[in-house]
N, C-alpha and C positions, 0 to 999 in steps of 0.2 A: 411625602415626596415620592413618586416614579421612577422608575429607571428609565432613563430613552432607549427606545427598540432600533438596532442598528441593525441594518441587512447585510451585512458583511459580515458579522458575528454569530455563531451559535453559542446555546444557552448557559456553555462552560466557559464563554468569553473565547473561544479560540478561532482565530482568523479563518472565514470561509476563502475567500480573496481567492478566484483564480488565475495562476501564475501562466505569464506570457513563454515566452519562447524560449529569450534566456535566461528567466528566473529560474528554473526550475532545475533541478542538478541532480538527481537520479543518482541512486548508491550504486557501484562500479557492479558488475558480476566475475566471476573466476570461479577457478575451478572449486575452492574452498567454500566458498559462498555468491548462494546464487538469487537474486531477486526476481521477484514477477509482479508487474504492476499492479494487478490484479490482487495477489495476497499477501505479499511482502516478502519476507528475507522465506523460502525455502530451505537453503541449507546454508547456516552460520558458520564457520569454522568445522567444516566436514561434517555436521552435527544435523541432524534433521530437527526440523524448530515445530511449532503447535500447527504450523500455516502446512507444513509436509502432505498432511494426509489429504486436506480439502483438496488442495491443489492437483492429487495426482487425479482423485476421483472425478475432479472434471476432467481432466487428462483422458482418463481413460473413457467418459461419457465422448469428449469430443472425437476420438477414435472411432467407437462405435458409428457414426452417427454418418 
């Protein structure tokens, strides 16, 4: 037997689906922790996270430019 191939799903089964207007809910930012759609949480609880460093480097490319 096959698996049936769904276009909503990628290959780890997790929903592609994308969310409308008000599905979607966005993690808060402050001054503790701060999100970027783009790379994710920047700073956790004051704490610079993995996503820190990519983030500034485009920062700082997009400066340049």
């Amino acid at each position: 037997m096959t698996k049936k191939k769904r276009d909503s799903y990628n290959k780890n089964g997790r929903s592609m689906k994308i969310a409308g207007t008000g599905e979607l809910d966005l993690p808060k930012s402050d001054q503790l922790n701060i999100w970027d759609q783009e790379f994710g949480w920047i700073l956790k609880d004051g704490k610079p996270t993995v996503n820190s460093k990519p983030y500034w480097a485009a920062m700082r490319r997009k400066i340049k430019q």
